[in-house]
C-alpha positions as CSV (number, residue, x, y, z in Angstrom):
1,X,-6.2,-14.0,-4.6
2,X,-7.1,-15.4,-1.3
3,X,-5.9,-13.7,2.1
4,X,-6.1,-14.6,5.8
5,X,-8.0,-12.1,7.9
6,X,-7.4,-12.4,12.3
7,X,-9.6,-9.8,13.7
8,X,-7.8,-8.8,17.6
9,X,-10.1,-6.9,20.3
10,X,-13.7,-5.0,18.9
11,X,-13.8,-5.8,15.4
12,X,-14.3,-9.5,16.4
13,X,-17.8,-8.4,17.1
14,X,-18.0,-8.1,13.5
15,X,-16.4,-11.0,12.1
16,X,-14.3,-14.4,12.6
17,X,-11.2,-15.5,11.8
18,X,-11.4,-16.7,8.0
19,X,-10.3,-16.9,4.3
20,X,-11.0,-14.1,2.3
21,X,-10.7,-13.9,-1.8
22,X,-9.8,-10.2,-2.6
23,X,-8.9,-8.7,-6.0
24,X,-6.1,-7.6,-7.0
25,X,-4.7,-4.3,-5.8
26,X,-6.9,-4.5,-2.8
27,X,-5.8,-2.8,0.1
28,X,-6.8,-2.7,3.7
29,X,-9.4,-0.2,3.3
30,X,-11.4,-1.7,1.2
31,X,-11.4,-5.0,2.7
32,X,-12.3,-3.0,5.7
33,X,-15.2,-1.6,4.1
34,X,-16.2,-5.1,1.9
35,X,-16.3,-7.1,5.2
36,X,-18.9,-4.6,6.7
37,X,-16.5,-3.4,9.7
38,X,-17.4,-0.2,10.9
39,X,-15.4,3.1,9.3
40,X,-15.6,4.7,12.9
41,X,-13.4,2.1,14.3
42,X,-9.9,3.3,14.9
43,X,-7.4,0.2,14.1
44,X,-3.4,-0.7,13.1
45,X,-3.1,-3.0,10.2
46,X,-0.5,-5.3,10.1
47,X,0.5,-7.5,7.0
48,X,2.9,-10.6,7.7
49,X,3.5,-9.3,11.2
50,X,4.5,-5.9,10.0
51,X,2.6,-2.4,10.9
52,X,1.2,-1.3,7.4
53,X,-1.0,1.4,6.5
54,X,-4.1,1.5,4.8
55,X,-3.7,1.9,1.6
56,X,-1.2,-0.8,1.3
57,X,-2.0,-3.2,-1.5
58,X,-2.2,-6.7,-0.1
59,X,-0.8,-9.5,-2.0
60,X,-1.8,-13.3,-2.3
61,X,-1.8,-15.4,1.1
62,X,-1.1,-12.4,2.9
63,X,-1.6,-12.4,6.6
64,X,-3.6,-9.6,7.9
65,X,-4.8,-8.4,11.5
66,X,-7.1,-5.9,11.9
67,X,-6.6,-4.7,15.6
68,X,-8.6,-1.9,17.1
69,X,-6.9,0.4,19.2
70,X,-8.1,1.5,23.1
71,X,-9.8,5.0,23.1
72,X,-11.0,6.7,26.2
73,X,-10.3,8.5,29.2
């Protein structure tokens, strides 16, 4: 199954924009994990424009952003 990643603010430190072929079942977190992007960082996932969780299983030609989320005080 192939997916389209969009990394938004820190995690583009860690990757591009691309194509990713995932299994099936897949879900965020693993991808997450796969693609080397650091645990630590906090982030919203959203699949096809839609706040997801986690553990959501993607599907073929999904549309994912990983977007970190502002810390600090």
């Amino acid at each position: 199954m192939r997916i389209k990643v969009k990394p938004i603010g820190l995690i583009r430190n860690y990757l591009n924009e691309q194509d990713v072929d995932i299994v099936p079942g897949c879900t965020p977190r693993v991808l997450v994990k796969e693609l080397g992007i650091p645990q630590e960082l906090k982030m919203a996932v959203f699949i096809n424009g839609e706040k997801k969780n986690l553990d959501d299983e993607l599907q073929e030609n999904d549309e994912i952003k990983l977007v970190t989320l502002a810390t600090g005080g």
